[in-house]
Structures are given as structure tokens and as C-alpha cells.
C-alpha positions in Angstrom: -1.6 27.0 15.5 -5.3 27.0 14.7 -6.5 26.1 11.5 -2.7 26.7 10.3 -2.2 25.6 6.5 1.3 24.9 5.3 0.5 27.1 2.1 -2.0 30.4 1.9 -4.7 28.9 0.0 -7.9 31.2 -0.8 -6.3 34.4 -1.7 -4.2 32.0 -4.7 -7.1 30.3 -5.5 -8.9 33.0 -5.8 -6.7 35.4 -7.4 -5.7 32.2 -10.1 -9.7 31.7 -10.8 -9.4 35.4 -11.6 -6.9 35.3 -14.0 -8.0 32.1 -15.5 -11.2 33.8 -16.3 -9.6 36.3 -18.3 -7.1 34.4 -19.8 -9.9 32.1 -21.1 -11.3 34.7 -22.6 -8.1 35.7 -24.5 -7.2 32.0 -25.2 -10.9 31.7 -27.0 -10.0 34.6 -29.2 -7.2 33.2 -30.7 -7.7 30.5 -33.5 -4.6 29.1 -33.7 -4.5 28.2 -30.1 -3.9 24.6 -29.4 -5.5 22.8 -26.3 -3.1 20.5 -25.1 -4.5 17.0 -25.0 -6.3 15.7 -21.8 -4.4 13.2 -19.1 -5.4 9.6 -19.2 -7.3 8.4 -16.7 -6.5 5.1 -17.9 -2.6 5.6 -17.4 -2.8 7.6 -14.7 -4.2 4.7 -12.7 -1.7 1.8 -14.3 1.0 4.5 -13.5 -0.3 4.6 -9.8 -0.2 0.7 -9.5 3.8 1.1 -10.0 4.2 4.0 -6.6 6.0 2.5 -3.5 2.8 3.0 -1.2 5.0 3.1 1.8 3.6 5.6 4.2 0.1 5.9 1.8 -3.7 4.8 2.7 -5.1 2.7 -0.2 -6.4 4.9 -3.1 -9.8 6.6 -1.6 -12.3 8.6 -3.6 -12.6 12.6 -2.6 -15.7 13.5 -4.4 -15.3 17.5 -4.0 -12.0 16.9 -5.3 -13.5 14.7 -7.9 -9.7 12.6 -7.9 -9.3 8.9 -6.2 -6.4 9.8 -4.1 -3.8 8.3 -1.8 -2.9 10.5 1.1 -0.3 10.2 3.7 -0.8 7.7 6.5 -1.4 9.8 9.9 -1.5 13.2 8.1 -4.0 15.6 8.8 -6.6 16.7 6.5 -7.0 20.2 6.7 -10.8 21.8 6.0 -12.1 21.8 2.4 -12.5 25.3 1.2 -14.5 25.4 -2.3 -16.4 28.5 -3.9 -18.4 28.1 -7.1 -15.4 27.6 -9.3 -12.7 25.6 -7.0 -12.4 23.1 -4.5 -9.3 22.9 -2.1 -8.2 20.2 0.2 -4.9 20.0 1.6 -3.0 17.6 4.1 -0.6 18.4 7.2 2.3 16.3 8.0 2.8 15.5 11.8 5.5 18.2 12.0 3.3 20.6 10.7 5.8 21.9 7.9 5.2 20.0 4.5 1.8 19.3 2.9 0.1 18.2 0.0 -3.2 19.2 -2.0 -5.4 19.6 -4.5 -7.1 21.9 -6.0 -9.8 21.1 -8.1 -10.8 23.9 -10.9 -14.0 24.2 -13.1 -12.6 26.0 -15.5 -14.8 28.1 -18.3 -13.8 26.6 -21.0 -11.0 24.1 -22.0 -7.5 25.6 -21.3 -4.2 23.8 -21.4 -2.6 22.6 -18.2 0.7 24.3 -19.7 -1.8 28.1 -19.1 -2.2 26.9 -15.5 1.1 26.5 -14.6 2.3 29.6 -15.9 -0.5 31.0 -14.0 0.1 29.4 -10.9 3.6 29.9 -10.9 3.7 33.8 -11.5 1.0 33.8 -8.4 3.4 32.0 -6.3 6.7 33.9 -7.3 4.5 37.1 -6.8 3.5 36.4 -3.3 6.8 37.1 -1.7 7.6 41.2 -0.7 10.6 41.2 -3.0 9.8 39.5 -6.1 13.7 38.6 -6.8 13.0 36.3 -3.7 11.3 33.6 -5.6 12.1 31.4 -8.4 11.5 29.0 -10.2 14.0 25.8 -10.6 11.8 24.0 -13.0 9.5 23.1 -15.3 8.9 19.9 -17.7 5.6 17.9 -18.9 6.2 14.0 -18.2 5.1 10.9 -20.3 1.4 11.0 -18.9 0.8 14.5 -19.6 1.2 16.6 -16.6 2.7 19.7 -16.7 5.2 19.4 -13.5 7.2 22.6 -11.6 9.5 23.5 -8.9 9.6 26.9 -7.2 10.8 28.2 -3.9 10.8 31.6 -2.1 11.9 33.0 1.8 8.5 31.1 2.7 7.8 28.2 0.7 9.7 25.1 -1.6 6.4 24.0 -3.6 6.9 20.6 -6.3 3.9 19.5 -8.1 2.1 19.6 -11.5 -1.6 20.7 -13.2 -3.6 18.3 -15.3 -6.9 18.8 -17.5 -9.6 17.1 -18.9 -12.0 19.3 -21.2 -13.4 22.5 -18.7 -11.9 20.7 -15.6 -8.7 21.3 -13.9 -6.6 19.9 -11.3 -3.0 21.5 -9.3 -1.7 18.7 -7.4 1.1 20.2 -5.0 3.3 19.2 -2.0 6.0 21.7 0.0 7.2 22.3 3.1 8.2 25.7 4.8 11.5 26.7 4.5 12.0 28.7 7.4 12.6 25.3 9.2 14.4 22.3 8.5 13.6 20.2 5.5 12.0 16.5 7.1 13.2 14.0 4.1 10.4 11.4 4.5 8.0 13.6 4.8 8.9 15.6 1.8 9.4 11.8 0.1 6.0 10.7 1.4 4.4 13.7 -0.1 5.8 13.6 -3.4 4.9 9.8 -3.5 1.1 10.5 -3.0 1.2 13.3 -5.5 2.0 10.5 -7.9 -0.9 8.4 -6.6 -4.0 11.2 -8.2 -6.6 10.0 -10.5 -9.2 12.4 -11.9 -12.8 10.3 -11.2 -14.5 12.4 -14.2 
């Protein structure tokens, strides 16, 4: 499986860019349109210090990704892909059928994270042939901000969220392929290192 990724990347990103452009551009036109505030750095990194780490490398700075990240222990970092507007890095588990990644946006101009995961979550329910296939089991904003979802389809189970600060963006995702057998600690060692993701600026 050469250069196999858990999730199709570029198409998405490329396709969400797309729409984020033009959504920007209707977002900008309406006055009454409130930004939702920025994530904490601050919290995010006293909320990191509380994670079980089990299975997690210490915190490590991923510049292109512009986050200070802990990924999984023994996971395989699959090759950066970035264009002019995002940067995407995503890891493989040993099985080869869960993941986790980011994606790092420059947006336009300021957009609220609550935008991008609508965004991102019709581009996901769309990718499937028959669009009844996939759905979406949730959606909810936690404490620090983050705007959190859960969606599946024939293909993919994806959990994760989308934070902003100003013009940047970040979707911070795990999932595994549903085709074959859901590996527990994987999945749980995934969804821990989601929760370990610190914007650096």
C-alpha cells in the first residue's frame, strides 16, 4: 500500500479551501455576522497537561503545522502535503486503519471555527456515492472553544474538531476505516493526541 492515507486528503482540502474562499467572501458582506472568539493558547496547553499521555511522544513543535503536538508513539507520519493556503500532516497507526491529522488553514480573513465545520462536514457526507450513506452523529463546541464533530459513512468514522485564531485555522481529526474492524486503543490513542494540539501562533 504505497503512500496509502487512512483519509483522502488533497481533493478535501482543496475543495474546503475553495469553499472557504467564497464563503469568506459572503461572511464579510454581512454586518451582523459574529466571529466566534479565538481558542486559548493559554488553556489549551494547561488543558494538555491533564491528557493520560499513555501511548503519546512528549509535545513536539510541527512548524508547517504551526501547532506543538503529541503524536502517537510508533505511528507513522505520513508525507506533508501543503499548497499556498493549507498544510496537511497526518499519522498511520501500525494496523494501517485509524489515523490522526492536521490541517493547518490560512484562511482570508477571520471566519468562525463553527463555518469550518459545517464546511468540512458537508465535504465529508458528500464524498460518499449515495449521499444518504453518511451522517453525521454529532456536533457540540467544548469549554475551550473548539467546535467538535462526529461523522461516519461506508468508508470512514471521522471524530475531531476545528479551532481559529484571527485568519488562521486548524481541523484536528482522527478515524479509522470502517470496512475493517474497529482497533480500541488505537482509536483511544488517537483521540488522546487530538486533545494534546496547541496552536504555536
Amino acid at each position: 500500500m504505497d503512500n496509502w492515507a487512512v483519509f483522502p486528503r488533497r481533493a478535501l482540502a482543496v475543495r474546503l479551501v475553495i469553499v472557504i474562499l467564497a464563503t469568506g467572501g459572503m461572511l464579510s458582506t454581512l454586518g451582523g455576522c459574529q466571529i466566534a472568539p479565538d481558542v486559548s493558547v493559554k488553556r489549551l496547553a494547561i488543558h494538555r497537561q491533564t491528557i493520560n499521555d499513555d501511548g503519546l511522544r512528549s509535545p513536539e513543535a510541527f512548524e508547517a503545522l504551526r501547532v506543538s503536538w503529541a503524536v502517537p508513539q510508533r505511528w507513522e507520519a505520513l508525507p506533508i502535503k501543503s499548497t499556498s493556503l493549507y498544510t496537511h500532516q497526518q499519522w498511520r497507526s501500525p494496523s494501517t486503519f485509524t489515523g490522526v491529522g492536521v490541517a493547518y488553514i490560512d484562511l482570508p480573513l477571520p471566519m468562525p471555527a463553527q463555518a469550518l465545520v459545517w464546511l468540512a462536514k458537508n465535504e465529508y457526507l458528500r464524498r460518499t456515492k449515495d449521499q444518504k450513506d453518511g451522517k453525521l452523529i454529532g456536533q457540540w463546541t467544548d469549554p475551550l472553544g473548539r467546535q467538535w464533530f462526529e461523522a461516519s459513512n461506508s468508508k470512514y468514522h471521522v471524530f475531531g474538531y476545528a479551532m481559529t485564531r484571527g485568519d488562521k485555522a486548524w481541523i484536528v481529526y482522527s478515524g479509522w476505516r470502517t470496512t475493517h474492524e474497529p482497533q480500541p486503543e488505537e482509536i483511544a490513542i488517537a483521540r488522546r493526541s487530538l486533545e494534546s494540539v496547541v496552536p504555536t501562533r
